[in-house]
LUMDOLO-676545 format. One record per residue (C-alpha): residue number from 1; chain; x, z, y. Coordinates in nm, 2 decimals. Each point is the difference from the previous one (the first is absolute). Layout:
# residues N
[site NUM, 'A', [X, Z, Y]]
...
***
This chain:
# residues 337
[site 1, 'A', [-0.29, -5.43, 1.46]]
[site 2, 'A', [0.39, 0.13, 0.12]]
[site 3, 'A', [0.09, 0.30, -0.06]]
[site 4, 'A', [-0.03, 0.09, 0.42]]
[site 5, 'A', [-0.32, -0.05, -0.08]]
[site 6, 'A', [-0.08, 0.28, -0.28]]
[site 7, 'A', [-0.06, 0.32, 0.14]]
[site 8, 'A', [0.26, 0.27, -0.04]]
[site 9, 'A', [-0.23, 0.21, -0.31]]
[site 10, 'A', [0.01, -0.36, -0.14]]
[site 11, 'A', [0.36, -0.08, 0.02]]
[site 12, 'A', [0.28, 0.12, -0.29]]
[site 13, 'A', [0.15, 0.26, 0.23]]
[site 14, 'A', [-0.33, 0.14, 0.04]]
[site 15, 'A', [-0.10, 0.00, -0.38]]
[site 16, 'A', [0.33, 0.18, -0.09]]
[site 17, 'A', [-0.06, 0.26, 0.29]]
[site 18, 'A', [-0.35, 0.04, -0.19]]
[site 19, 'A', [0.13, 0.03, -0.33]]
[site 20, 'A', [0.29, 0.23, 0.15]]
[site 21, 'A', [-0.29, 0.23, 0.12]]
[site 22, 'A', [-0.17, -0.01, -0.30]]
[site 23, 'A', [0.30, 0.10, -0.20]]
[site 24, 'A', [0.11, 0.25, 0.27]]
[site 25, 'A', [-0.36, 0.16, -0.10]]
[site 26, 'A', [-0.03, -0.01, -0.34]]
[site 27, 'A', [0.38, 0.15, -0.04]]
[site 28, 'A', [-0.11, 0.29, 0.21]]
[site 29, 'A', [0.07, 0.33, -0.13]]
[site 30, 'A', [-0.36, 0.13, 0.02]]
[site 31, 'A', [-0.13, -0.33, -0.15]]
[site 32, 'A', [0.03, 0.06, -0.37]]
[site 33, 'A', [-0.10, 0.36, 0.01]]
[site 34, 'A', [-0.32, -0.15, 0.22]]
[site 35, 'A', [-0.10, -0.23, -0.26]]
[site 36, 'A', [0.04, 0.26, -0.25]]
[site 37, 'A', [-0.24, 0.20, 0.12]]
[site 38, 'A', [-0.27, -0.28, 0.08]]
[site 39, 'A', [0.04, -0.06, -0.38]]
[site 40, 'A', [-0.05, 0.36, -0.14]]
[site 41, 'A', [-0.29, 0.02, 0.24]]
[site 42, 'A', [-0.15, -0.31, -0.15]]
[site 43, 'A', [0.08, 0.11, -0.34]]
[site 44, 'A', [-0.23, 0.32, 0.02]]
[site 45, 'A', [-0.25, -0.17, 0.22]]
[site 46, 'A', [-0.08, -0.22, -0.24]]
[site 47, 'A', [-0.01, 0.27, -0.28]]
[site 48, 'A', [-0.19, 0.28, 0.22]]
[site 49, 'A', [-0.29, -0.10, 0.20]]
[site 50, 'A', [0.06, 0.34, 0.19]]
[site 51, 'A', [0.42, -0.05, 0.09]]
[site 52, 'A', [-0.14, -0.18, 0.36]]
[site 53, 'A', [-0.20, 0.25, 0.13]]
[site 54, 'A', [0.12, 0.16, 0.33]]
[site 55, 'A', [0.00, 0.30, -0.09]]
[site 56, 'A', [0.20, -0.05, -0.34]]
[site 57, 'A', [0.28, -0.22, 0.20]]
[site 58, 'A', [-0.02, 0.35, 0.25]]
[site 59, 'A', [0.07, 0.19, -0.29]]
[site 60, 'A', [0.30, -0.19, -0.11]]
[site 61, 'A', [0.12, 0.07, 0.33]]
[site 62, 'A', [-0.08, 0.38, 0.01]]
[site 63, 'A', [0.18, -0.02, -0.33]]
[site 64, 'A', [0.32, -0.17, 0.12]]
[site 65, 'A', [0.02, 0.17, 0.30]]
[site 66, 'A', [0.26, 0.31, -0.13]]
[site 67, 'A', [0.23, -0.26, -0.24]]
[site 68, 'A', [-0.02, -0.27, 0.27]]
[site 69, 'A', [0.11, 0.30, 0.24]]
[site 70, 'A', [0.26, 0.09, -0.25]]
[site 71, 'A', [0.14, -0.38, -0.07]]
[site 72, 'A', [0.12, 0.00, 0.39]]
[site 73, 'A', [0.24, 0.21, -0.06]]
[site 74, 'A', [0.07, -0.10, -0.34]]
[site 75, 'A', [0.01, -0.35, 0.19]]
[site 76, 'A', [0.30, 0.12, 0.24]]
[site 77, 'A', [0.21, 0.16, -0.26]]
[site 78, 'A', [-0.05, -0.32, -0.28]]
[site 79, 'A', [0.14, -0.23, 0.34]]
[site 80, 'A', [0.29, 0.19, 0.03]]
[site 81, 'A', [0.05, -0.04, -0.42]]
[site 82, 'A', [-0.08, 0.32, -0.06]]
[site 83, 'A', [-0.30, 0.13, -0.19]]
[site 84, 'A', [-0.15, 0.34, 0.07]]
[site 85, 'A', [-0.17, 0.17, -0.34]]
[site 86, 'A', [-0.09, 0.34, 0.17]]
[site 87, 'A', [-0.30, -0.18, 0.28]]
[site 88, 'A', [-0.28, 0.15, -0.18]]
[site 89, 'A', [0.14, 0.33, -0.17]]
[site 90, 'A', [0.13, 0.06, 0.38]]
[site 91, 'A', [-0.38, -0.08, 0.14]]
[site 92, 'A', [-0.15, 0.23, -0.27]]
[site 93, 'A', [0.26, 0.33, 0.13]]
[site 94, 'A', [-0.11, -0.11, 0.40]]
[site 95, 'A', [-0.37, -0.01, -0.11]]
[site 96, 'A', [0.08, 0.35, -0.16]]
[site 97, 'A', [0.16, 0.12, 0.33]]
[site 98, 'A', [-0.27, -0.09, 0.22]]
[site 99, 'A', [-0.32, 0.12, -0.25]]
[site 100, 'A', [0.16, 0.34, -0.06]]
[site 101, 'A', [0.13, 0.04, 0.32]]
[site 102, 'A', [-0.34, -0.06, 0.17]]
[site 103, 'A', [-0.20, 0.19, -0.31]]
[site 104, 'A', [0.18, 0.30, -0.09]]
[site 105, 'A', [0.26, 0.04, 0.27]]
[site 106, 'A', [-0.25, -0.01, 0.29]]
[site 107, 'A', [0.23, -0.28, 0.22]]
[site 108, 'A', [-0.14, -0.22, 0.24]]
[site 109, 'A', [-0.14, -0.34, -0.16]]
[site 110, 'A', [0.20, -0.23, 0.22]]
[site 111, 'A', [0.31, 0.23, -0.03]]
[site 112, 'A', [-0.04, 0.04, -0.39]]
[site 113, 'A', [-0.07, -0.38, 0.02]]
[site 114, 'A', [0.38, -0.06, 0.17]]
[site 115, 'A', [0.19, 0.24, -0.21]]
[site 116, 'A', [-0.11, -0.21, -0.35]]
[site 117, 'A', [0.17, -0.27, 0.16]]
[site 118, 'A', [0.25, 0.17, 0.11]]
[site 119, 'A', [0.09, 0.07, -0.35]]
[site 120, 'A', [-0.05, -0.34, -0.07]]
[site 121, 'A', [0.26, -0.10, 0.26]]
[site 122, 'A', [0.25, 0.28, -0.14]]
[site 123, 'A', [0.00, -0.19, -0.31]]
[site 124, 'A', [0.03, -0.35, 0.14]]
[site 125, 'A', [0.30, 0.16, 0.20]]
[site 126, 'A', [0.12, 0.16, -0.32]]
[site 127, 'A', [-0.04, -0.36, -0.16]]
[site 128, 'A', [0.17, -0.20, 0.25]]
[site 129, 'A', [0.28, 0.27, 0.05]]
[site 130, 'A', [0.09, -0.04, -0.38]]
[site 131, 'A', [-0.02, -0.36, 0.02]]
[site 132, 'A', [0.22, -0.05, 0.33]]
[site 133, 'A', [0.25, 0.30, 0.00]]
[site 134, 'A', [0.02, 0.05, -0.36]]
[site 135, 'A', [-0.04, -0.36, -0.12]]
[site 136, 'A', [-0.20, 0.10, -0.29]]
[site 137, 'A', [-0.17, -0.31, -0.14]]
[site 138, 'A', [-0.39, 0.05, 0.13]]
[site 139, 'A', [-0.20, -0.08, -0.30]]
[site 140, 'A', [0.21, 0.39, -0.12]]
[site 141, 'A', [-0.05, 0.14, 0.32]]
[site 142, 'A', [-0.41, -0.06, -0.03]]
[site 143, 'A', [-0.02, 0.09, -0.35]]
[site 144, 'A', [0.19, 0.32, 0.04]]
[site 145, 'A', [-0.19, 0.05, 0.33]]
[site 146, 'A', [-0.36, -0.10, -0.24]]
[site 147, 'A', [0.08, 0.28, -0.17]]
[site 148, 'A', [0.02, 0.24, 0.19]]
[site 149, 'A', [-0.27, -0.07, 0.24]]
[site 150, 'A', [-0.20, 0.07, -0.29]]
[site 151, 'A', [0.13, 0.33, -0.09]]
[site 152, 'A', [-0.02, 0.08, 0.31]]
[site 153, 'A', [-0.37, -0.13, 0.06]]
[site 154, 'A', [-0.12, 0.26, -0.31]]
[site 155, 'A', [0.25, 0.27, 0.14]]
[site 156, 'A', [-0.17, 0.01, 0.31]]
[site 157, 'A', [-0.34, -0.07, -0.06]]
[site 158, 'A', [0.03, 0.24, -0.30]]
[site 159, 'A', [-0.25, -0.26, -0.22]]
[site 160, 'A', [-0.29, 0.09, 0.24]]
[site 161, 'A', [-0.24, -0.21, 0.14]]
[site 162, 'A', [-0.03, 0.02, 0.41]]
[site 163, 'A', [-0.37, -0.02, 0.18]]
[site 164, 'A', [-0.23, -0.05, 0.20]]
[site 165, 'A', [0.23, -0.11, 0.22]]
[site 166, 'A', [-0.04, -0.02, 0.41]]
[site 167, 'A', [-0.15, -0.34, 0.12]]
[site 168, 'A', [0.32, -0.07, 0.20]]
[site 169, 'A', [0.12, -0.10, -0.39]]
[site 170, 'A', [-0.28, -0.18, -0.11]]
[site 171, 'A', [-0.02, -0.25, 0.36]]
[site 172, 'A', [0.14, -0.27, -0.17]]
[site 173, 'A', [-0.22, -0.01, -0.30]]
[site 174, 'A', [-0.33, -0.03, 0.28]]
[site 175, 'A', [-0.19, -0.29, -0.04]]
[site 176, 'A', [-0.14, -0.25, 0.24]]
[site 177, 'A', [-0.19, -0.34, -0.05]]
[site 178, 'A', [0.09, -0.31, 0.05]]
[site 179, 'A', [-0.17, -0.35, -0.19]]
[site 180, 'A', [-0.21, 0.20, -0.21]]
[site 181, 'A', [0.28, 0.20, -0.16]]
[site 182, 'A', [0.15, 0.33, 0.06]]
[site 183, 'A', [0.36, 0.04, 0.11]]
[site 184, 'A', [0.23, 0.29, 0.04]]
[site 185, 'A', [0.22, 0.06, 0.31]]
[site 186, 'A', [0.23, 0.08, -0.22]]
[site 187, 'A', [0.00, -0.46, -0.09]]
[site 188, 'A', [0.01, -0.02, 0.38]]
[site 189, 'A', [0.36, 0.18, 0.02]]
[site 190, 'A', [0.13, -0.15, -0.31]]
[site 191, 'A', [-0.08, -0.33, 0.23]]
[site 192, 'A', [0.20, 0.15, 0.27]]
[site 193, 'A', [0.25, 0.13, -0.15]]
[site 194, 'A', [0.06, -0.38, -0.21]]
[site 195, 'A', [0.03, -0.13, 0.35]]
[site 196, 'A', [0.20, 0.25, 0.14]]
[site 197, 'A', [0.24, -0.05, -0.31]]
[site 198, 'A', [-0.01, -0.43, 0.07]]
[site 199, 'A', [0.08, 0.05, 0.37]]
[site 200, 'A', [0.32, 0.28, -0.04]]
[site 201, 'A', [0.11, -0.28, -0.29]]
[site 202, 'A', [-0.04, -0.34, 0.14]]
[site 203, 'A', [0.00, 0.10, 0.41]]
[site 204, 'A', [0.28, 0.28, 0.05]]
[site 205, 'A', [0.42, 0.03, -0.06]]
[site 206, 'A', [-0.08, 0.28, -0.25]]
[site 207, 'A', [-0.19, -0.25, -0.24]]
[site 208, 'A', [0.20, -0.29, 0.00]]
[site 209, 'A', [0.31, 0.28, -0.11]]
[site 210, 'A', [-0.20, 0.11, -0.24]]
[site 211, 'A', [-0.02, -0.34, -0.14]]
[site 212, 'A', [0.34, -0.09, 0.02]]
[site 213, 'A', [0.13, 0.31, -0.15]]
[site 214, 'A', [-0.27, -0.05, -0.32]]
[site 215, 'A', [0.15, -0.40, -0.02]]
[site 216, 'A', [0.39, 0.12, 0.02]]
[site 217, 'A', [0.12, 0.35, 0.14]]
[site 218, 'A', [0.33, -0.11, 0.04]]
[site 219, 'A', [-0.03, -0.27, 0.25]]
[site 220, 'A', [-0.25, 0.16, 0.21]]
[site 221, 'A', [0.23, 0.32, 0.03]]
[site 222, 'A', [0.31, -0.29, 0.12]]
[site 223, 'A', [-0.25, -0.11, 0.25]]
[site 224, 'A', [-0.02, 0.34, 0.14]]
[site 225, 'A', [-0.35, 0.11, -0.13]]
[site 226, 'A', [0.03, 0.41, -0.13]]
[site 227, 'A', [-0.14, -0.07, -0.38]]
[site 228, 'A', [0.00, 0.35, -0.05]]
[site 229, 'A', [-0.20, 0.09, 0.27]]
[site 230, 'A', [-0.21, -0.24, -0.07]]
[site 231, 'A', [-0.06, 0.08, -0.38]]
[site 232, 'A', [-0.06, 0.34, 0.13]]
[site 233, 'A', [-0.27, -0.09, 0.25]]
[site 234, 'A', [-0.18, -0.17, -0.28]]
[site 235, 'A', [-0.03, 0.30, -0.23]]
[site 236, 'A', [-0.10, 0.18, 0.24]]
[site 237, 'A', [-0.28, -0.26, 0.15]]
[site 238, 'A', [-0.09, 0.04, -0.35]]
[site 239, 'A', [-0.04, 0.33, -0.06]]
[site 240, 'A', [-0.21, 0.00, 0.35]]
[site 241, 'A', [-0.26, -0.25, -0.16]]
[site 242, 'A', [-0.02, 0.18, -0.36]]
[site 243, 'A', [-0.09, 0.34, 0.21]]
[site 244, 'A', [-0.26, -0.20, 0.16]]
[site 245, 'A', [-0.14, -0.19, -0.33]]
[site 246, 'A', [-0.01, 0.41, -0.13]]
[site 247, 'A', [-0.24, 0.03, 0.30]]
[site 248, 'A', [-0.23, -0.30, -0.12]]
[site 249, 'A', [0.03, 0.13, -0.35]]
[site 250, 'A', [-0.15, 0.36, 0.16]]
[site 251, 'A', [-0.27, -0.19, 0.19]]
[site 252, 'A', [-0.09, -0.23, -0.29]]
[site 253, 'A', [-0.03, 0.28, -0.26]]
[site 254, 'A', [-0.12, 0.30, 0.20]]
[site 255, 'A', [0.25, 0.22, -0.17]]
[site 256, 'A', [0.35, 0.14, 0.00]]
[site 257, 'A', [0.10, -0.08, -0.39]]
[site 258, 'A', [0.37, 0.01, -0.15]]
[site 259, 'A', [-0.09, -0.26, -0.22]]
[site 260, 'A', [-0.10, -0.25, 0.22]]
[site 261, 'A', [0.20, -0.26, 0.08]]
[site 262, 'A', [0.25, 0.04, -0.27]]
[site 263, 'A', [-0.12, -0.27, -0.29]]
[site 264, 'A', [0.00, -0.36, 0.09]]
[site 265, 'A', [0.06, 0.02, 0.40]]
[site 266, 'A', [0.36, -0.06, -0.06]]
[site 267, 'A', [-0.03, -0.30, -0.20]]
[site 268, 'A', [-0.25, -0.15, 0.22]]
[site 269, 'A', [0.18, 0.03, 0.31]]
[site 270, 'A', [0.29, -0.14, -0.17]]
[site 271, 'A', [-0.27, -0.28, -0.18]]
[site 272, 'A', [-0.13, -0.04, 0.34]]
[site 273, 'A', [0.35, -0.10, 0.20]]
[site 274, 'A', [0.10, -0.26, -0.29]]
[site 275, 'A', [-0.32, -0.15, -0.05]]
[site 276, 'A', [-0.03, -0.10, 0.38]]
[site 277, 'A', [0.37, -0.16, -0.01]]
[site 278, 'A', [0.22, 0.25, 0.07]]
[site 279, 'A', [0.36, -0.06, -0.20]]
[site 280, 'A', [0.17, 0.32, -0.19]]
[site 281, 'A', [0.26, -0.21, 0.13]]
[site 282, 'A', [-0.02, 0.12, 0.34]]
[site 283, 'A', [0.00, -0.19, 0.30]]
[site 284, 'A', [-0.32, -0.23, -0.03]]
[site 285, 'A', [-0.34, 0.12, 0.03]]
[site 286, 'A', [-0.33, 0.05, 0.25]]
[site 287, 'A', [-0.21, 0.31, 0.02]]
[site 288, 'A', [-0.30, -0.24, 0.04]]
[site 289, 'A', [0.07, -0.09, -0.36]]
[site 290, 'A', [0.01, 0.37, -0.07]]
[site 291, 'A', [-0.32, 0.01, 0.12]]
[site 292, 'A', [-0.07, -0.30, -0.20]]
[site 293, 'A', [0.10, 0.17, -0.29]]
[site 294, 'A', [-0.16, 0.35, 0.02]]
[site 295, 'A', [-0.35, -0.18, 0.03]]
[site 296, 'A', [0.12, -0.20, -0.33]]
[site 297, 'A', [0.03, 0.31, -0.18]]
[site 298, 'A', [-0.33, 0.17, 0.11]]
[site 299, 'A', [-0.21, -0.34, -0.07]]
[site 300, 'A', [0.13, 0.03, -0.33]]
[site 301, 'A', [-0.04, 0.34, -0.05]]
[site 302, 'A', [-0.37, -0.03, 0.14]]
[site 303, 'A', [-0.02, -0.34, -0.16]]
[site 304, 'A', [0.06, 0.16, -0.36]]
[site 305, 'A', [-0.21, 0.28, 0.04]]
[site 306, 'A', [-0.28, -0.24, 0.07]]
[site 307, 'A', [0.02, -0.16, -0.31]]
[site 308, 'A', [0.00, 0.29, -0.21]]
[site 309, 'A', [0.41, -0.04, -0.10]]
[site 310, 'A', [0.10, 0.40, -0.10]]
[site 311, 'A', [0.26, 0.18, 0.29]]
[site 312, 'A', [0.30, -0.04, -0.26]]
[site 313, 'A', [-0.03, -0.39, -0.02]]
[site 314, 'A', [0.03, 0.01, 0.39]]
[site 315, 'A', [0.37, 0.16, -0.04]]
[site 316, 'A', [0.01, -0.30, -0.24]]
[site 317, 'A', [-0.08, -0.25, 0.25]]
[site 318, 'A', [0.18, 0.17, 0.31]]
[site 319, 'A', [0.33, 0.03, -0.23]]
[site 320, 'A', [-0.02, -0.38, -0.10]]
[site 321, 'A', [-0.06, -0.07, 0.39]]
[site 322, 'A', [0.36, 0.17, 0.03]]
[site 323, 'A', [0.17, -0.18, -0.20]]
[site 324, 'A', [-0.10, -0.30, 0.08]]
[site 325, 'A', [0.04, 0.04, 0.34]]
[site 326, 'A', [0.34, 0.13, -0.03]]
[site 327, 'A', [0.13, -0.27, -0.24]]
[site 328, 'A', [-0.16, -0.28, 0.30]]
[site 329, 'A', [0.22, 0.21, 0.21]]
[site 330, 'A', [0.33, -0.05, -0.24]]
[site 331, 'A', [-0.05, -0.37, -0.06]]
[site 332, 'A', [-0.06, -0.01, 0.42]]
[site 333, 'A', [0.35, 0.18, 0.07]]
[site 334, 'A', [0.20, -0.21, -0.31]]
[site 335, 'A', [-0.09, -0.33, 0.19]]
[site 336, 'A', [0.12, 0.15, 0.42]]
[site 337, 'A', [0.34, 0.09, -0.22]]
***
């Protein structure tokens, strides 16, 4: 048989093209953070008969749904190789804003609802202004900014406890069925808002500038982009999102509480973004993997508790997930240099 006569799948330029593909899919950002998640799922389906059930997977999801909303703009600020510390000490003062606001102040819900994040804005604008005009490193900026988002949280709320609160607060944390499970609308925006993020990133100007200033600032501003208008926009996209994760964190909870939302949000956002692929680096990342990577840390989270491990081995386990995802991410950037 001559080689006109082998079919073009069957030919060497067809094999490589094959093997090109398959390589083009395995070295997909999203791919490893994908394949981490099938294994942890595995992992506590095989040690808890009960991890498959729909409504525990919905759970994981109701869980994630205020962190996962928090990585996105942790997500933006990490590509432009920045980190932001404040995300969930700035949720907790916008969830404050809106319960007492609504409660004791006597506001309109949906106004109430827009002023928390407004204040969540104000400090991604206060962030980004710092960061840009100031050129204040932003890993200082946030954890001056962590600080006193806090004080300011307990100022406010002076320690107390805001409820009942209207319905308008609690629509997100509503249930409806779906595959035998219960889901929140609250998964449904995090869903939209995830694909709201991917488009603006991979489909506009604005996200391909973000990208190029995270990979170098200094050749995109030669090629005309405005880095620090764009570094600004960021922090304040994030600040946007954070005022609407303290919203999910109202409608999960029922409850205006000053001490919500200030314990291990931060760290999972951040655990979130570098676990789905994301380089500290700048530059090189998907908010898919994000997404990847916030479902990651809520199997494992539900995963554990399944099992009977205690709440302070989880920080154990999420700490070690840093780390290692981190030092992947060195060893990744060593090699491109």
């Amino acid at each position: 048989m001559t080689t006109t006569d082998l079919t073009s799948d069957q030919r060497p330029g067809g094999l490589w093209a094959a093997l090109g593909l398959v390589r083009r899919v395995l070295t997909a950002p999203t791919v490893g953070p994908f394949l981490a998640l099938l294994l942890t799922m595995a992992f506590f389906s095989v040690r808890s008969e009960n991890f498959l059930e729909a409504q525990n997977l919905s759970l994981v999801l109701q869980q994630v749904m205020v962190v996962g909303v928090l990585a996105i703009g942790q997500t933006l600020v990490i590509l432009t190789a920045g980190i932001d510390l404040s995300c969930g000490t700035v949720m907790a003062f916008g969830q404050i804003v809106m319960t007492k606001l609504a409660v004791e102040s006597g506001v309109d819900p949906i106004l109430a609802i827009l002023l928390g994040m407004l204040a969540c804005v104000g400090f991604g604008i206060l962030n980004g202004g710092l960061v840009t005009a100031v050129r204040l490193p932003a890993f200082i900026v946030t954890l001056g900014t962590l600080n006193i988002a806090y004080a300011l949280t307990h100022i406010y709320s002076n320690d107390e406890t805001y409820f009942p609160l209207p319905s308008e607060l609690l629509y997100f944390g509503r249930t409806f069925s779906l595959f035998g499970a219960a889901f929140t609308y609250g998964v449904v925006l995090m869903l939209v808002l995830y694909a709201v993020a991917w488009f603006s990133l991979t489909q506009t100007a604005w996200g391909r500038h973000v990208y190029a200033v995270g990979d170098d600032p200094e050749a995109a501003r030669l090629t005309g982009i405005k880095t620090g208008r764009v570094l600004l926009s960021v922090y304040v996209v994030a600040g946007l999102t954070y005022g609407i994760a303290g919203l999910l964190l109202v409608s999960r909870t029922e409850l205006g509480d000053p001490l919500a939302g200030q314990s291990t949000e931060n760290l999972d956002a951040i655990t979130a973004v570098v676990l789905g692929g994301t380089s500290l680096f700048g530059g090189r990342g998907t908010i898919i993997g994000t997404l990847i990577g916030a479902i990651i840390v809520g199997v494992f989270r539900n995963g554990l508790t399944l099992i009977g491990v205690e709440v302070i081995y989880q920080y154990l386990v999420t700490g070690i997930l840093v780390i290692l995802a981190v030092s992947v991410d060195q060893l990744t950037h060593r090699r491109r240099l």
